[in-house]
C-alpha positions as a Markdown table, in Angstrom:
| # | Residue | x | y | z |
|---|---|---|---|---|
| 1 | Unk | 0.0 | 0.0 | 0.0 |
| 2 | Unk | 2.8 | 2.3 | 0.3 |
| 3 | Unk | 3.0 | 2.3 | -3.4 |
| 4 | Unk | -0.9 | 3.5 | -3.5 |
| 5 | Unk | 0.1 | 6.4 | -1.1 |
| 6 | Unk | 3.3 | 7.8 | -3.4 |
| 7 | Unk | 0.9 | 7.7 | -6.4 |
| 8 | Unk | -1.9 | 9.5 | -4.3 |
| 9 | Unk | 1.4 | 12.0 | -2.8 |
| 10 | Unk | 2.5 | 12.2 | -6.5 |
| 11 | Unk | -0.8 | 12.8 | -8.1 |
| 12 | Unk | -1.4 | 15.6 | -5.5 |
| 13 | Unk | 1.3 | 17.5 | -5.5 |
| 14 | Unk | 1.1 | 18.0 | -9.2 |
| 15 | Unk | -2.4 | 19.0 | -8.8 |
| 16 | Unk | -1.4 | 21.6 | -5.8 |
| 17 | Unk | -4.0 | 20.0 | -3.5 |
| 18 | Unk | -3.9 | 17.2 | -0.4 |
| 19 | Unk | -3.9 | 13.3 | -0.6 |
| 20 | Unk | -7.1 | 13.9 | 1.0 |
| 21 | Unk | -9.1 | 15.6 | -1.6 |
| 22 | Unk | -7.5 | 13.6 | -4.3 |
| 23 | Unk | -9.3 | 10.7 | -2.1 |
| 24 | Unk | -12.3 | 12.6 | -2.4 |
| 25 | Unk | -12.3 | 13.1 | -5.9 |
| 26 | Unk | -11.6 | 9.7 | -6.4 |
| 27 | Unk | -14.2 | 8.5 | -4.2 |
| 28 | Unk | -16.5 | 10.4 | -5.9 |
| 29 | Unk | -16.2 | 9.1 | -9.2 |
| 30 | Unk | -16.6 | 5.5 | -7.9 |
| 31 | Unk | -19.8 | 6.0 | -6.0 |
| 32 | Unk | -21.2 | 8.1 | -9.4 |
| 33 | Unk | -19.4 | 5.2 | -12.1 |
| 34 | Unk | -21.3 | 2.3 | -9.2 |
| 35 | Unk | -24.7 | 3.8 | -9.4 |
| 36 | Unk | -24.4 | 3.8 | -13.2 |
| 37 | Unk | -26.9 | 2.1 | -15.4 |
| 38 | Unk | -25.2 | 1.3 | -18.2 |
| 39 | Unk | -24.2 | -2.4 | -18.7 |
| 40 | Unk | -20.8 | -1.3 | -19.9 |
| 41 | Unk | -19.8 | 0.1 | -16.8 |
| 42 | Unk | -21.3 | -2.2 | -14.5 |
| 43 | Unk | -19.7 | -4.9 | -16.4 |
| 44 | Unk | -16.0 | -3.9 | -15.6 |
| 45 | Unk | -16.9 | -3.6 | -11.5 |
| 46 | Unk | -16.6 | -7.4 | -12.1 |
| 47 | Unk | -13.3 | -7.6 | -13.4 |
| 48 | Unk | -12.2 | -5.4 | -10.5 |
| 49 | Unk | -13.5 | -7.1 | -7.7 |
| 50 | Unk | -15.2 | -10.3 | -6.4 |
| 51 | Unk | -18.7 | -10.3 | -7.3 |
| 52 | Unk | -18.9 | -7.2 | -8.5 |
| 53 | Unk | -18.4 | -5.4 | -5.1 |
| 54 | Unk | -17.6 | -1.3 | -5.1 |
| 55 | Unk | -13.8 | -1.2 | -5.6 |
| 56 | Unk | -11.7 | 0.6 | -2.6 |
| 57 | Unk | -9.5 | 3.7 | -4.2 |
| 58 | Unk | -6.8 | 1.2 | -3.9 |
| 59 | Unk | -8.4 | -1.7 | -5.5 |
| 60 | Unk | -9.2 | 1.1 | -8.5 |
| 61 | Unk | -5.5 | 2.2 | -8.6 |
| 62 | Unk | -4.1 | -1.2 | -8.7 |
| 63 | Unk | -6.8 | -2.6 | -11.3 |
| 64 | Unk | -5.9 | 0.8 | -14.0 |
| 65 | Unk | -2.1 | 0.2 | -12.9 |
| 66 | Unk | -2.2 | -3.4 | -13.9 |
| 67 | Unk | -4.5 | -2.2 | -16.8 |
| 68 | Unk | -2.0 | 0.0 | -17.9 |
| 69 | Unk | 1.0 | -2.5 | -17.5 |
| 70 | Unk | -0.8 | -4.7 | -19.8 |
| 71 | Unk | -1.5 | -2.8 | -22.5 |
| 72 | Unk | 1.7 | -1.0 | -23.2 |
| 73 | Unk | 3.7 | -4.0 | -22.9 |
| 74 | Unk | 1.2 | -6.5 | -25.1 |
| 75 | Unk | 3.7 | -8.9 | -26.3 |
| 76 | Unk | 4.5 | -9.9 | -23.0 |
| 77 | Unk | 0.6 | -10.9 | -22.6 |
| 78 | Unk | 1.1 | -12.7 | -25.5 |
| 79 | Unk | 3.8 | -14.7 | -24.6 |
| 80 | Unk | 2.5 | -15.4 | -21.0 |
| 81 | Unk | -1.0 | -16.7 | -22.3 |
| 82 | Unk | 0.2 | -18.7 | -25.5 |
C-alpha cells in the first residue's frame, strides 16, 4: 500500500491540493461510475473485484495500474498466455 500512497502524494502534489481531496475526488467518481446504469460500466466492476463489489481507491488504482502494464507491454501478454 505504500505504493498506493506515493501515487496519491505524487498525483497531489502535481495537482497543488492534499492526498485527502484527491481521495475525495476519487471517491466520488466511484460512487457516481457504481450507481451507473449502463451495462458497460457495470460490467467492468466485475473484473475489479469479487462479485462485483464497489472497488476501494486502492483496488481502483491497482486494477488501471495493472491495466496499464498490460496494455503497453502486449507482447509480454502474449507470450504469458500462448
Amino acid at each position: 500500500m505504500e505504493d498506493i500512497e506515493g501515487i496519491l502524494n505524487t498525483v497531489a502534489e502535481q495537482n497543488g491540493v492534499t492526498v485527502e481531496e484527491v481521495k475525495r475526488e476519487i471517491q466520488a467518481i466511484i460512487d457516481d461510475l457504481y450507481e451507473s446504469d449502463d451495462p458497460a460500466i457495470k460490467a467492468k466492476w466485475h473484473c475489479m473485484t469479487e462479485n462485483g463489489q464497489k472497488p476501494s481507491i486502492e483496488q481502483l488504482i491497482l486494477y488501471c495500474a495493472n491495466r496499464v502494464d498490460i496494455q503497453s507491454e502486449p507482447e509480454k501478454v502474449t507470450k504469458r498466455y500462448s
